[in-house]
C-alpha positions as semicolon CSV with decimal commas, in nm:
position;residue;x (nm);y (nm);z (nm)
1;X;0,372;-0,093;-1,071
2;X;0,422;0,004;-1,438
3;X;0,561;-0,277;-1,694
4;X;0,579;-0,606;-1,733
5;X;0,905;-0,648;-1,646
6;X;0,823;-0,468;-1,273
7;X;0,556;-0,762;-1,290
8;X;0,783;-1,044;-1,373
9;X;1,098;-0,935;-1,116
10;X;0,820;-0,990;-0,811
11;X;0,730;-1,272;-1,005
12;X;1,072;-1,414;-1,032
13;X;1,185;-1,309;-0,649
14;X;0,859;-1,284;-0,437
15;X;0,741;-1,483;-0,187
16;X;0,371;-1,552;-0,249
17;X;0,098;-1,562;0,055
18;X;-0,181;-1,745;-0,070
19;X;-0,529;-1,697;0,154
20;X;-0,948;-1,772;0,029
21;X;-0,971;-1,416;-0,091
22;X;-0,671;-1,361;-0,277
23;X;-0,320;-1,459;-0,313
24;X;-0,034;-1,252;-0,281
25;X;0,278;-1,225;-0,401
26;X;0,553;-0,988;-0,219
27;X;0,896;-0,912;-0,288
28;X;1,106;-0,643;-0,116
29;X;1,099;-0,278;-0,202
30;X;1,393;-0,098;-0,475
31;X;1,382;0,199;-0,616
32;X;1,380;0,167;-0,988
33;X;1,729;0,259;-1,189
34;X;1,775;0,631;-1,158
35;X;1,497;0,660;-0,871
36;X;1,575;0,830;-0,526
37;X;1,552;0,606;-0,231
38;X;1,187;0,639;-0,111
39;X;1,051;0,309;0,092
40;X;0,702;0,244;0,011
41;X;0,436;0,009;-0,106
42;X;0,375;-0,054;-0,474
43;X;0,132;-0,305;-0,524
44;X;-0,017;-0,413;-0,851
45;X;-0,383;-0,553;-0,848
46;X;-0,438;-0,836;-1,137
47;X;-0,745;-1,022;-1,216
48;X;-0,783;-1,246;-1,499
49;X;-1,061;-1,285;-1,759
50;X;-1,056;-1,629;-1,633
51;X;-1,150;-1,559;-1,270
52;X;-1,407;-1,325;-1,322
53;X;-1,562;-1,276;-1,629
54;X;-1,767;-0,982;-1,615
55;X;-1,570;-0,639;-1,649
56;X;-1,791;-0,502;-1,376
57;X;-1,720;-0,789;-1,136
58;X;-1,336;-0,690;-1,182
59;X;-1,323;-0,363;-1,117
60;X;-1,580;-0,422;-0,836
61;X;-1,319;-0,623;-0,735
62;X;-1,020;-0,388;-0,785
63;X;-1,187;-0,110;-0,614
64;X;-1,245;-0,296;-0,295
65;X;-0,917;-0,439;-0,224
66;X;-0,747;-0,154;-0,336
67;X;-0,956;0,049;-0,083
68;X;-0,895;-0,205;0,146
69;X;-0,560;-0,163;0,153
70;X;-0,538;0,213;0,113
71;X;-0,706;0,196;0,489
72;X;-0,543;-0,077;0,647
73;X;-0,463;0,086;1,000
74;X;-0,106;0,064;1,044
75;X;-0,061;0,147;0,661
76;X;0,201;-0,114;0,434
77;X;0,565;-0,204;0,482
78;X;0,771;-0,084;0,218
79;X;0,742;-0,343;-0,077
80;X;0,642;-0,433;-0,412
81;X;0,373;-0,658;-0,457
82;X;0,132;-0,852;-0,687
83;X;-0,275;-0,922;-0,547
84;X;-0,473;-1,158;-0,730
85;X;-0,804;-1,141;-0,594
86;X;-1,041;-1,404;-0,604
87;X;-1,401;-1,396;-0,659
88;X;-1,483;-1,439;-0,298
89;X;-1,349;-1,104;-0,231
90;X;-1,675;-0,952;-0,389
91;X;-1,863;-1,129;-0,146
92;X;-1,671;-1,112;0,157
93;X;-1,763;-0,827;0,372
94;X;-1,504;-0,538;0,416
95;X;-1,369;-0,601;0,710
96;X;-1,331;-0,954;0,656
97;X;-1,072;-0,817;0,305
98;X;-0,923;-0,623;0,533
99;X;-0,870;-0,877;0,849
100;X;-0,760;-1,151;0,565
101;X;-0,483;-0,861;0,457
102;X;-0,316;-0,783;0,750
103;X;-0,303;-1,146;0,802
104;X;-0,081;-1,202;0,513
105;X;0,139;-0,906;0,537
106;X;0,169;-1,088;0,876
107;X;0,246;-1,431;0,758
108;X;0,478;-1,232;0,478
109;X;0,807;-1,326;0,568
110;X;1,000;-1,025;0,698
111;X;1,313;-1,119;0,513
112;X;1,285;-1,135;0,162
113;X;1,562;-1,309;0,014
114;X;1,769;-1,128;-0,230
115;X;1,917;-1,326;-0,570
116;X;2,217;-1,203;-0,772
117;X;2,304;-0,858;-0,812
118;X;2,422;-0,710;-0,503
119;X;2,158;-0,781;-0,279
120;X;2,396;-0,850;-0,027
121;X;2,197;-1,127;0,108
122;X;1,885;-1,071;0,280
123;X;1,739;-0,722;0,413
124;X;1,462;-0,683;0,659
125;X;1,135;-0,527;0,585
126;X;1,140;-0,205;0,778
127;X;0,796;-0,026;0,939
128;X;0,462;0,015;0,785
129;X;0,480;0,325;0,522
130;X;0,126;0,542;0,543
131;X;-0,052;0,637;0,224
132;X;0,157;0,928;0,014
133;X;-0,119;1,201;-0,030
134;X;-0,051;1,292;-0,363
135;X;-0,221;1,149;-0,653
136;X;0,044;0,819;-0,846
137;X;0,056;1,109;-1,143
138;X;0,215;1,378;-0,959
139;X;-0,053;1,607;-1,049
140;X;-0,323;1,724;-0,778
């Protein structure tokens, strides 16, 4: 996700799935203004200063869960989403980050309500989207 106010609409409309190794927060995918019509997964992975204090420790962090993800089998729905690790996931084994995050996509609801705009009420999350190839740049 790029920009704070990306951050603050999942923020403001997301459901959040709290479990020991993380919590997260997920709110259904849209294109931004002016973008084609492309379901995926954009997640943003935050960690605070506060949770782990060492700049090692969070990108430790970052890099497994965002590795974790990259290979869940089934790949993502199509959403946008905030993870905020905890500091368990550095000591958690990788298959347990993995097994705790297909358990809250699971427990995600699969209809994420819509406010204002024209939502149009509420709009199912539609099959798991596998892992574009190309680099989030463009470039290769």
């Amino acid at each position: 996700m790029r920009g704070d106010r990306e951050f603050r609409k999942v923020r403001a409309h997301g459901v959040a799935v709290r479990d020991p190794l993380f919590t997260l927060r997920v709110a259904e995918y849209r294109p931004r203004h002016g973008e084609t019509w492309r379901p995926r997964a954009i997640i943003g992975i935050v960690i605070s200063k506060k949770t782990l204090k060492r700049a090692v420790d969070r990108n430790r962090a970052r890099r497994r869960v965002r590795e974790a993800l990259r290979t869940l089998p089934g790949g993502l729905p199509p959403c946008r989403a905030i993870l905020l690790p905890n500091p368990a996931v550095l000591t958690a084994e990788f298959a347990q980050v993995q097994a705790a995050l297909i358990r809250a996509l699971a427990r995600a609801p699969g209809r994420v309500k819509g406010r204002g705009g024209n939502s149009g009420g509420t709009r199912a999350v539609s099959a798991p989207v596998t892992p574009d190839p190309t680099p989030a740049g463009g470039r290769e």
